[in-house]
C-alpha positions in Angstrom: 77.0 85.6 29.4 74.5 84.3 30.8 76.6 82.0 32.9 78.6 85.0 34.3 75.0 87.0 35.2 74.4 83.7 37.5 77.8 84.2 39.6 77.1 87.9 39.9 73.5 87.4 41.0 74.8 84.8 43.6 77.0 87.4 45.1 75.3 89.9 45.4 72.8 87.7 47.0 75.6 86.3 49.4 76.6 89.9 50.4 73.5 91.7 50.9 72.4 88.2 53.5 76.0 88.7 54.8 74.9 92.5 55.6 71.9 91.7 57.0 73.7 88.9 59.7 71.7 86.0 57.8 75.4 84.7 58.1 74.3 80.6 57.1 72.3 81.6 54.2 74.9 83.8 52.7 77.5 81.1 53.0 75.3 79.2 51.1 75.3 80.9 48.7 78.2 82.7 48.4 79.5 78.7 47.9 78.9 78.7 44.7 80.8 81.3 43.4 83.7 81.4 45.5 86.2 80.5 42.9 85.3 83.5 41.6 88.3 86.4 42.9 89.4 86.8 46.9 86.5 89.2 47.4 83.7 86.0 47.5 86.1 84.0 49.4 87.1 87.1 52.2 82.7 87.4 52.5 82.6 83.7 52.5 85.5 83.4 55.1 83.2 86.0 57.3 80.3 84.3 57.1 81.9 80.9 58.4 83.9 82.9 60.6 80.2 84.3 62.1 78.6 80.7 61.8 81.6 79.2 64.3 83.0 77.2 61.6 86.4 77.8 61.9 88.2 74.8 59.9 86.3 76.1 56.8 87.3 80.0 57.5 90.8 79.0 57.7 90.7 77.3 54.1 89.3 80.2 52.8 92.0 82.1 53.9 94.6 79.4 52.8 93.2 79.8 49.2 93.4 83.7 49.6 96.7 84.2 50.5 98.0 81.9 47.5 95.9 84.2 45.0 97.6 87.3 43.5 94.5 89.4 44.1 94.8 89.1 47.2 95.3 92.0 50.1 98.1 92.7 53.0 94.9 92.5 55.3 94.0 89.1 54.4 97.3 88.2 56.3 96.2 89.6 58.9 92.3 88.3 59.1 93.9 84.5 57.9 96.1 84.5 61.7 93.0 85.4 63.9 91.4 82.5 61.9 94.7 80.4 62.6 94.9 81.5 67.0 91.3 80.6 67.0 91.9 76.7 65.4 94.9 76.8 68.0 98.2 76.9 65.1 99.7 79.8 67.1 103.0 78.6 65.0 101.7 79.7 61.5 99.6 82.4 62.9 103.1 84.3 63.7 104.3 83.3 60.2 101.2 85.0 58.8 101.6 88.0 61.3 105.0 88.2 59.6 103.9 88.7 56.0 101.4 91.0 57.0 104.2 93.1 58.8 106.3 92.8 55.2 103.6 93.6 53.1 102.4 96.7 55.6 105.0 98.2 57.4 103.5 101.3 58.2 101.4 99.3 60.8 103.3 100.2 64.0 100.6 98.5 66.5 102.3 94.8 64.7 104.5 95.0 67.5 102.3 93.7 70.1 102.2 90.0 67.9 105.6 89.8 67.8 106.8 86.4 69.2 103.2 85.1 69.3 104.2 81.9 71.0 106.7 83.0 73.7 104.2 85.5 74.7 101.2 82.6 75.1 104.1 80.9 77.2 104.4 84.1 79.3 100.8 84.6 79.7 100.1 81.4 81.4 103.0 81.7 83.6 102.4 85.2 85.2 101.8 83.8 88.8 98.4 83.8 89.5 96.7 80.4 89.2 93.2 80.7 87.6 90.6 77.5 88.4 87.2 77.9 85.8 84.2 76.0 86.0 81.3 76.0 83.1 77.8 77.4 85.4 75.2 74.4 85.9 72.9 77.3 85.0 74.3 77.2 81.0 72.0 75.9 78.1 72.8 75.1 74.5 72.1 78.4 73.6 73.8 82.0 74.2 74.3 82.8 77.9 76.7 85.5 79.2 76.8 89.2 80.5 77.2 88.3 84.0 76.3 90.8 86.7 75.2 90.4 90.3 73.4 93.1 92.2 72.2 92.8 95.8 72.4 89.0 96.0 70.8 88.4 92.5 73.1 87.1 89.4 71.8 88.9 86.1 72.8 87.8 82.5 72.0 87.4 79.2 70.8 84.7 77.4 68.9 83.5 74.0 67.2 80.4 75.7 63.7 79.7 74.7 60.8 81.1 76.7 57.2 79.6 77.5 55.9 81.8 74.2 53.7 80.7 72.1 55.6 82.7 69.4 59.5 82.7 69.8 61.6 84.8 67.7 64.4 84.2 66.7 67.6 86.3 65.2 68.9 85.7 61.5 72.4 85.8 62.4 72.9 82.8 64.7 69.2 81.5 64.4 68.4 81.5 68.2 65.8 83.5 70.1 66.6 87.1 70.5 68.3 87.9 73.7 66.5 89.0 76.9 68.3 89.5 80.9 67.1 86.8 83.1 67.7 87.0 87.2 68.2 84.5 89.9 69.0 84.4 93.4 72.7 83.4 94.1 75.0 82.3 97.0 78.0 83.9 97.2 79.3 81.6 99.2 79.2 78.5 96.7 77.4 79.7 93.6 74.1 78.2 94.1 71.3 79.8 91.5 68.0 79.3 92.4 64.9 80.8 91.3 65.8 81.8 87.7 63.5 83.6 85.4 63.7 86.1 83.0 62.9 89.7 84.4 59.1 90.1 83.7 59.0 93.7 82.7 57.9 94.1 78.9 59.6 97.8 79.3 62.9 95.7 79.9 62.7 92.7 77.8 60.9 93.7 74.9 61.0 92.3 71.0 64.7 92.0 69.9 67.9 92.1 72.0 68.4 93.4 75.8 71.4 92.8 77.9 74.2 92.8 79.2 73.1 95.6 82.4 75.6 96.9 84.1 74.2 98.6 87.6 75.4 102.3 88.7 77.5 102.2 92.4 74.8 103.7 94.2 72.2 100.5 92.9 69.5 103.2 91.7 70.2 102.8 87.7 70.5 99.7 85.6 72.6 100.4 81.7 71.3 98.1 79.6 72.9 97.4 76.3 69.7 96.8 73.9 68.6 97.3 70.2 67.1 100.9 69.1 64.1 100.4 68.9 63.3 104.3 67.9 65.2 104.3 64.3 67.5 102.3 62.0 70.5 103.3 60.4 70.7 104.4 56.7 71.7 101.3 55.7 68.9 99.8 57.5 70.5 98.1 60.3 69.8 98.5 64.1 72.4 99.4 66.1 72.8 98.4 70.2 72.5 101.7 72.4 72.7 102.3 76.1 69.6 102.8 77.7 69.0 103.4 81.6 66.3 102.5 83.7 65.6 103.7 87.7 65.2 101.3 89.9 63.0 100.9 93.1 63.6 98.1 95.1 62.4 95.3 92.0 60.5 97.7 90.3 62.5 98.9 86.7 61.3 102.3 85.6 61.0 102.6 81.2 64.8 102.4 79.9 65.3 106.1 78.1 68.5 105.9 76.2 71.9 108.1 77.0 72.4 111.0 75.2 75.1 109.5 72.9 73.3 107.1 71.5 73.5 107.2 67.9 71.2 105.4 65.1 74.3 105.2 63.0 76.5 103.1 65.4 76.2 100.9 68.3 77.4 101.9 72.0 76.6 99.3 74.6 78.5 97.0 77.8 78.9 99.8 80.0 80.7 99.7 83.6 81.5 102.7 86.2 84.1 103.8 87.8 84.3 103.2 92.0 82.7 106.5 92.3 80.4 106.2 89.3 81.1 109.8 88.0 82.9 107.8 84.8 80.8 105.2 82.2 82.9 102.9 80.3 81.5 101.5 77.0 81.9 100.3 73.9 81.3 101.6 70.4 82.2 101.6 66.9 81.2 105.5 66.4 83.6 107.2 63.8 86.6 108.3 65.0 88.1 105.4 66.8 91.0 103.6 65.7 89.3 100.9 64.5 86.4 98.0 64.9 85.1 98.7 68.3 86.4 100.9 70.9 86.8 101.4 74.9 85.4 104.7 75.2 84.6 106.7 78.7 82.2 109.4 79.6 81.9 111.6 83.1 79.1 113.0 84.8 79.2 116.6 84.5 76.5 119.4 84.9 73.7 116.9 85.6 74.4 114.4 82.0 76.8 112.8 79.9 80.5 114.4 78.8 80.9 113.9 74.9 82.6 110.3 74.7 86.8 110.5 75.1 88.5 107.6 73.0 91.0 105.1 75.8 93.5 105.6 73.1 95.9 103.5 75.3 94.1 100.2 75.0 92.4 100.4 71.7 93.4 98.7 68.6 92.6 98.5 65.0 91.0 95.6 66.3 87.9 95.2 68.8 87.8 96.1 72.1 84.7 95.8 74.3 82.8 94.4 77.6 84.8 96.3 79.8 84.4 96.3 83.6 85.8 98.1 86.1 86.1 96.8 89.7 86.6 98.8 92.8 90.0 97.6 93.7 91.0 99.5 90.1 91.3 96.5 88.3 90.1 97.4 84.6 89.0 94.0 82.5 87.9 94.5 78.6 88.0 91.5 75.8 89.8 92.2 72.5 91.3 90.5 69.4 93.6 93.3 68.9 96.4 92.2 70.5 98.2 88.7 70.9 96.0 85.7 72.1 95.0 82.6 72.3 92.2 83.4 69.6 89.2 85.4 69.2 88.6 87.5 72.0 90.7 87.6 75.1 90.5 88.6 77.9 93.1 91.5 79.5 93.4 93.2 82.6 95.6 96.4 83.5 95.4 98.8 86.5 93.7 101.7 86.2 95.5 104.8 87.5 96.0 108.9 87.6 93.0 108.1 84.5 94.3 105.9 82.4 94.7 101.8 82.5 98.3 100.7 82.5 100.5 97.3 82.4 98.1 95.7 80.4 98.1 92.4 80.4 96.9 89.1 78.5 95.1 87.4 81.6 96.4 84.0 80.4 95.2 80.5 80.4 92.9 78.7 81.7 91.0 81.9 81.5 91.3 82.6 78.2 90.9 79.8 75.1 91.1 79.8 71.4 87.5 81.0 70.9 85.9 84.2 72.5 86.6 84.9 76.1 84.7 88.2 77.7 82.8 89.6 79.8 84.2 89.9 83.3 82.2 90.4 86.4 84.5 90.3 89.3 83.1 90.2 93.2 84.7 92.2 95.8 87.0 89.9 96.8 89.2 90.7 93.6 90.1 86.9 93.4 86.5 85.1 92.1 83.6 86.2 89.7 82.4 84.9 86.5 82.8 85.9 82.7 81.8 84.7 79.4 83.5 81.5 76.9 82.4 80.1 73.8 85.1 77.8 74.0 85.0 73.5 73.2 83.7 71.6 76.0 81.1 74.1 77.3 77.3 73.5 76.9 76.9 75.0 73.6 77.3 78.9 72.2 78.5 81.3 74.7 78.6 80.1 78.3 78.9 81.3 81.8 81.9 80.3 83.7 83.0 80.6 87.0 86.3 81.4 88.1 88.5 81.7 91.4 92.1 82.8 92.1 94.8 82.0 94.4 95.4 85.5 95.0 94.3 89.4 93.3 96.3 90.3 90.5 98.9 92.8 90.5 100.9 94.2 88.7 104.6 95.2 87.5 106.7 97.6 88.9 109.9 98.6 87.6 113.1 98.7 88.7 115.1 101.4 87.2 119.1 100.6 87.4 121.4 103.2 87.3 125.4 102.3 86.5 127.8 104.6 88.0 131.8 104.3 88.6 133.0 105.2 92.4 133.4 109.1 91.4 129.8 109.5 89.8 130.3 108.8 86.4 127.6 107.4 84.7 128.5 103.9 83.1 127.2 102.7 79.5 127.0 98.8 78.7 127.2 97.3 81.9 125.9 93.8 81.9 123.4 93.2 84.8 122.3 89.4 86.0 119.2 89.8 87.9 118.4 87.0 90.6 115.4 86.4 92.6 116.5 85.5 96.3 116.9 82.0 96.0 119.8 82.7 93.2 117.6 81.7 90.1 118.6 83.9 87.0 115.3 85.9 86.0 117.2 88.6 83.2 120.2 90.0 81.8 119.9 93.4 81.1 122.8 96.4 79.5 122.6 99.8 80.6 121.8 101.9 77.8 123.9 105.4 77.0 121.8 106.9 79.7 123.4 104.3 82.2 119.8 103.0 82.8 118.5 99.5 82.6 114.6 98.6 83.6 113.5 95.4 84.8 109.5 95.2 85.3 107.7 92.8 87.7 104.5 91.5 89.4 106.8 89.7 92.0 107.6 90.8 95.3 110.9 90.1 97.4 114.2 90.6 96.8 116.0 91.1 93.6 120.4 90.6 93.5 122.0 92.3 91.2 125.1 91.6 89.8 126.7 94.3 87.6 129.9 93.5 85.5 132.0 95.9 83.0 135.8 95.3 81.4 138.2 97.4 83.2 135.4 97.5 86.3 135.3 95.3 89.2 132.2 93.3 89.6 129.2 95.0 91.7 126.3 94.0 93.8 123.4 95.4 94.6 119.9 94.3 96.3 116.5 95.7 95.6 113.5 94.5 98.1 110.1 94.6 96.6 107.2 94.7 98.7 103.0 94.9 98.4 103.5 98.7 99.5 106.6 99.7 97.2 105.6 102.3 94.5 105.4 101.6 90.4 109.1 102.4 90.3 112.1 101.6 92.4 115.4 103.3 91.7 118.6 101.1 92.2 122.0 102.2 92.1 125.3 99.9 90.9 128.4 101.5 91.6 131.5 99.5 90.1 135.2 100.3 91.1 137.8 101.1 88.3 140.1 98.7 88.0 143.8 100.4 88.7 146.0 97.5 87.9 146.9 96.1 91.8 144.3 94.3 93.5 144.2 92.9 97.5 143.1 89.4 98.1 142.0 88.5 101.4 141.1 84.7 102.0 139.9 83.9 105.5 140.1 80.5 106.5 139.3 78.2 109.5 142.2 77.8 111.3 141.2 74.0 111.9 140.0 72.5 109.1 141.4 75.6 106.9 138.1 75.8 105.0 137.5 79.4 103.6 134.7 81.1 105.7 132.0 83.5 104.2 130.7 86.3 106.0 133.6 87.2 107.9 133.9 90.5 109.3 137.3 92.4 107.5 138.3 95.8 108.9 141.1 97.0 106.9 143.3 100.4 108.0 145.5 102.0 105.9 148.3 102.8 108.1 149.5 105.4 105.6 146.5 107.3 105.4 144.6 105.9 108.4 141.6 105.4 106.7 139.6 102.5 107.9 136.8 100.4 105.6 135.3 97.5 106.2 134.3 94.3 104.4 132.6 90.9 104.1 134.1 87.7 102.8 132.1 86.5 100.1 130.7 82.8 99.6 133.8 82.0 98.7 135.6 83.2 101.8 137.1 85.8 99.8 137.7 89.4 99.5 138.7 91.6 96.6 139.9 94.9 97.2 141.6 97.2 94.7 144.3 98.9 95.4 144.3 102.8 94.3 146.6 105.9 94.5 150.0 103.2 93.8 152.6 103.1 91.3 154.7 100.2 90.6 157.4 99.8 93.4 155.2 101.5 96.1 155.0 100.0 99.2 151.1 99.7 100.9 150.7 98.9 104.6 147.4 97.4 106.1 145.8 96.4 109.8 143.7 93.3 109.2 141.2 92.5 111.9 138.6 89.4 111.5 135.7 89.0 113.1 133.1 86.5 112.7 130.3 85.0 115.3 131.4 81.9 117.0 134.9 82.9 116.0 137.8 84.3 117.9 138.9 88.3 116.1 142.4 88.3 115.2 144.5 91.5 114.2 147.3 91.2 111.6 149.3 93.8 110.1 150.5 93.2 106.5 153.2 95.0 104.5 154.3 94.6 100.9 156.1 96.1 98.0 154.1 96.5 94.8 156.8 95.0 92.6 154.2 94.6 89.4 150.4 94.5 88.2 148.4 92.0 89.7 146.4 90.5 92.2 148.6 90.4 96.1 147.3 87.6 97.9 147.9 88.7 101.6 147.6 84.6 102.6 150.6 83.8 100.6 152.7 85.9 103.0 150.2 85.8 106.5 148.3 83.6 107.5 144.9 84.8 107.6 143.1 81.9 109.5 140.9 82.3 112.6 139.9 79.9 115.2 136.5 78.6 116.4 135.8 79.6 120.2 135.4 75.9 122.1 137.0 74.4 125.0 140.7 73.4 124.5 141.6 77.0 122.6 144.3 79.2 123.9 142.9 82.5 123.1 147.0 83.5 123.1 147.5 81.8 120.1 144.3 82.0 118.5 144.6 86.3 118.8 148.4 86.3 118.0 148.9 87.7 121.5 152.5 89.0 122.2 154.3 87.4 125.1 153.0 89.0 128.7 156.6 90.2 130.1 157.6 91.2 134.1 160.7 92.4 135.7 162.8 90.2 137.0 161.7 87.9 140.0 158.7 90.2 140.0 154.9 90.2 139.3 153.6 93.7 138.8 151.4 94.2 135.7 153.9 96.0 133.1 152.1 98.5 130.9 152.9 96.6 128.0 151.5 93.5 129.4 148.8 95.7 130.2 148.4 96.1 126.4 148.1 92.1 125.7 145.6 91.5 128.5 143.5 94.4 127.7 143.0 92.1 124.7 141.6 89.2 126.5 139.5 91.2 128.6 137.8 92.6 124.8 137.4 88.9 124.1 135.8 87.7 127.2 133.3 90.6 127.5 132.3 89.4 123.5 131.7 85.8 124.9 130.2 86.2 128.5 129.5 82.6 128.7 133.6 81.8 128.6 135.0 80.3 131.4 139.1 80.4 131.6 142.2 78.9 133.0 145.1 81.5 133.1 148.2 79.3 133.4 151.5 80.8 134.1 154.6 79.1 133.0 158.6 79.8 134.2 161.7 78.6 132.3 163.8 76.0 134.6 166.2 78.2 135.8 166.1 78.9 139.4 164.5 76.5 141.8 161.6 74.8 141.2 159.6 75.8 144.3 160.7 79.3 143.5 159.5 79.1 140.4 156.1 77.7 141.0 155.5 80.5 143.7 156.2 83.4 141.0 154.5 81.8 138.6 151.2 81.7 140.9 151.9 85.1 141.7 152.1 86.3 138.4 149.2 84.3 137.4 147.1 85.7 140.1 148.1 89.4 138.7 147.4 89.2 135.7 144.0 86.8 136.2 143.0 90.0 138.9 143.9 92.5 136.2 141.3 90.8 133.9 138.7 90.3 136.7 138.4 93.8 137.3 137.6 94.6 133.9 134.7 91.8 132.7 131.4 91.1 133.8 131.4 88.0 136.1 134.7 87.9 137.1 135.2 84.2 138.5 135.3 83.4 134.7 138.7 83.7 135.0 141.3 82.0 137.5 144.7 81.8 137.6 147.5 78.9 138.3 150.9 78.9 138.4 152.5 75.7 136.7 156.2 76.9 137.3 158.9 74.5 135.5 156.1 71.4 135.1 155.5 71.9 132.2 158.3 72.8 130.0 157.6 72.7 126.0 161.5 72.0 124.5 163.1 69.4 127.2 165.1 72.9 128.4 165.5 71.4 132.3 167.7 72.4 134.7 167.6 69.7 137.6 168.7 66.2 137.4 172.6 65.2 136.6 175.2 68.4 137.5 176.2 68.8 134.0 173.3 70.0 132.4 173.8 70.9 128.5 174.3 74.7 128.3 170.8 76.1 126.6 170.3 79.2 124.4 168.1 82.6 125.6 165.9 81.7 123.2 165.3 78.1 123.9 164.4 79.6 127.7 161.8 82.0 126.7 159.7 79.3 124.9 158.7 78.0 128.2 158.0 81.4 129.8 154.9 82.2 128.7 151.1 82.5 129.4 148.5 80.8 128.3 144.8 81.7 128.3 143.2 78.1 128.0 139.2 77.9 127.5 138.1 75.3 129.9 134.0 75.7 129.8 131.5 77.5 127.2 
């Protein structure tokens, strides 16, 4: 009996220290009975938890969650322990029997996939360099804040007293602000001391201060000093003081204030008619609360809850910085441990897109209070992480660039008539061709995509019974929060028309390649791009089996020569008509050495017999050449004029020349510098096929057609 009065004695001992923040006495004590149920070990986890020691808060917790006594909420409490000793991996498995044993929690969400989200908050583009202040000492200093060239903070470090107090709960001095002079330009703190004003450092805590826009008020979080709670403890409260020039008027406290809860770590809005704080006053979702306040009819509106960012957790040490950044620390949410750092964008008066700020800013112990200059990309905040100087630390931090932060891309699936389209996949690409998501409309035809990246976004949109669709979206510093994109993918109706355009050389398929395609049976006219493959896919719509379709094909593409095809074809079953299979679909690079008559398909240039007027049809072909040499006005050419053998050869080279000087002057007439163009007459000289005419007096008998391949003209590119 006797025995059992001891364990009870030693726990109530253990939890009345634990209440009154003597954290390393109760754990003491509470030692020696924790074998008794989960209750001791939970306090006892606390209390080591308070103390810093980790390792030993985590065993507790171990032993916890193997008792049948225990509670879903010791899950819960047992993974913060786990993120702040850095085993992320059985932190989530905790997080998961929590969610099992308490499923009505719907804020679990936000620690789903603990890991993969630490991966993505280190990887959010903005690199983050931090560097522990030379200023630090082994005991607590943070709070940063600097006001007309002077850093303020707040820090436990001893003072020239001859009787130093110190706190219960972490055995250090109580905490007082301190000032120095500081270079913006490198950091440099000179001339530190704490602020000499017994009205603002007085007997138990003061700081952090947070200073109003217009520099004329300092809010300074501090212990009442007026009353305690009920229970006896005494909470933090907001207190202002006026300033003039160095001189700090008596702190009075905000209306508020409470005796039966804390409010402190205020921050204003650009405009300072909002105060952001912190509390744990009833009412809030739970621990402490980001709460906000506005100005109105000369004092303080009644204290609205930021619903939006609270937790069941802690949230505190907001700031807000003139840009519209919005920074506040919480372990609510998924971390690295402890308290982390976030950041969202405060707009139309609320903070969105928030965000885990990532590493190397945050760390498995407590990250906080952010003070950032106006710059947006350096400042300073608050760590008690390994490696610093001891307790909490100041640390100094720069950026490569402000943060910013995700817009969305809303994608809307359509078929060619309107229709919205369900299920589409979507294969989002940044610009270089890297895969970045894959995405499905939903049954509204939508599909979001959110980013902090700007450029341009492909999409490629693909759907069975649909041809494939692309889209682009271009993403700039200036582009609104959401960006509407539109993928419109073609039915497929069973007969498809493949164009391949190749190099008429090399016969290499060419990309980019201008296609104008008219339907000579409706006259419509649309036009196309080859794709990196040279190709283009074009369905085929309003066609039964055994229809016939009828196309004019022209290609264009820089440095090319345009060529005009027409092609014609029977739709004799389902499929894909390759239109190179039956034409040839090739084009020919403009250099020296091409005969633009071949390279354009031009039809043979005709005249009446023995004459050398310029026929209307011919007219036709070297209206052709004239479009060419006005699209390259750097082409130089040789029009050559060729007879067959019959008649006499002088003959024959005196028409030609004539004819060749017709039809060059026809051409001149109509381009810009005209001596680009000259004419010759070659008569018989050059004959293709051995058809010749002179020589022995039996000459072999030759065919019409074996004539006329020699009488032709040729339009040869001699310079560039």
């Amino acid at each position: 009996m006797n025995w059992v009065s001891a364990q009870e004695k030693n726990e109530i001992i253990g939890t009345t220290q634990l209440n009154e923040y003597d954290y390393y006495a109760s754990v003491a004590t509470l030692e020696k009975v924790k074998e008794k149920d989960a209750g001791v070990l939970r306090k006892l986890a606390t209390g080591y938890d308070k103390t810093g020691d980790y390792a030993k808060a985590e065993a507790c917790y171990a032993s916890i969650s193997k008792r049948t006594d225990r509670i879903p909420n010791d899950h819960l409490e047992y993974a913060r322990i786990l993120m702040k000793n850095q085993k992320y991996a059985e932190a989530e498995a905790q997080l998961k029997i929590y969610s099992g044993l308490n499923p009505k929690d719907s804020e679990m969400d936000r620690f789903n996939l603990l890991n993969e989200s630490l991966e993505k908050f280190s990887t959010q583009g903005v690199a983050i360099k931090v560097q522990n202040s030379p200023i630090n000492t082994e005991q607590e200093d943070f709070g940063p804040a600097i006001h007309n060239g002077k850093l303020y903070f707040t820090s436990s470090r001893k003072k020239n007293e001859a009787v130093n107090r110190t706190w219960l709960g972490n055995r250090l001095s109580f905490l007082d602000l301190y000032r120095a002079d500081i270079n913006p330009s490198d950091n440099n703190i000179t001339n530190l001391q704490p602020i000499k004003n017994k009205k603002v450092n007085n007997r138990y805590h003061e700081g952090p201060v947070a200073f109003s826009p217009d520099g004329k008020q300092a809010f300074i979080t501090r212990n009442n000093y007026a009353e305690k709670a009920i229970d006896g403890t005494r909470h933090f409260s907001l207190f202002v003081s006026n300033l003039e020039g160095e001189t700090w008027s008596e702190p009075t406290p905000i209306i508020f204030n409470s005796n039966d809860y804390s409010v402190g770590h205020g921050t204003f809005s650009p405009d300072g008619k909002t105060l952001f704080f912190a509390s744990d006053m009833p009412g809030g979702k739970g621990g402490v609360d980001i709460y906000r306040s506005r100005w109105q009819d000369g004092n303080w509106s009644v204290p609205e809850n930021m619903a939006s960012i609270n937790t069941s957790g802690d949230e505190m040490f907001p700031f807000f910085h003139e840009s519209g950044i919005f920074f506040f620390s919480s372990d609510g949410y998924a971390g690295y441990g402890g308290l982390d750092v976030f950041v969202g964008q405060y707009k139309d008066d609320e903070v969105k897109q928030t965000r885990n700020v990532g590493a190397p800013f945050n760390s498995s112990g407590d990250d906080f209070s952010v003070w950032m200059n106006k710059d947006a990309v350096t400042g300073m905040f608050s760590s008690n992480r390994a490696g610093g100087k001891g307790n909490d630390d100041l640390y100094t931090f720069s950026m490569d660039k402000p943060f910013t932060f995700a817009r969305a891309i809303k994608i809307t699936a359509k078929d060619e008539k309107g229709n919205k389209l369900a299920g589409v996949q979507i294969i989002l690409k940044d610009h270089l061709g890297k895969e970045l998501a894959t995405l499905s409309t939903n049954e509204n035809a939508e599909a979001v995509y959110e980013t902090s990246e700007t450029g341009s976004f492909n999409l490629d949109g693909s759907k069975k019974d649909y041809f494939e669709s692309k889209a682009q979206v271009k993403i700039t510093d200036e582009s609104p929060e959401l960006l509407a994109a539109d993928l419109v993918l073609e039915k497929d109706p069973g007969f498809m028309l493949l164009v391949k355009v190749s190099d008429k050389k090399s016969n290499a398929l060419l990309d980019s390649v201008k296609v104008i395609l008219v339907n000579n049976m409706t006259g419509k006219e649309e036009v196309f791009y080859t794709d990196k493959d040279g190709m283009i896919k074009r369905p085929i719509y309003d066609k039964k089996l055994n229809d016939r379709v009828s196309y004019n094909i022209r290609m264009e593409k820089t440095g090319y020569l345009p060529r005009g095809t027409t092609y014609n074809k029977e739709l004799t079953a389902p499929g894909v008509y390759d239109i190179s299979k039956d034409l040839s679909l090739a084009i020919e690079k403009m250099e020296v050495g091409t005969d633009l008559a071949k390279a354009i398909d031009l039809k043979p240039i005709y005249f009446d017999l023995a004459k050398y007027d310029i026929r209307p049809d011919a007219a036709v072909e070297l209206d052709k050449i004239v479009a060419i040499m006005n699209e390259f006005p750097t082409m130089v050419v040789e029009l050559g004029s060729h007879t067959d053998c019959r008649g006499t050869a002088g003959k024959n080279l005196e028409l030609s020349q004539k004819r060749a000087d017709a039809s060059a002057n026809y051409i001149k007439a109509r381009i810009k510098d005209p001596y680009r163009i000259a004419g010759k007459g070659y008569g018989e000289t050059k004959i293709l096929n051995g058809c010749t005419c002179e020589g022995p007096k039996k000459q072999p008998k030759y065919t019409e057609s074996q004539h006329s391949v020699n009488r032709r003209t040729e339009f040869l590119v001699v310079k560039i």
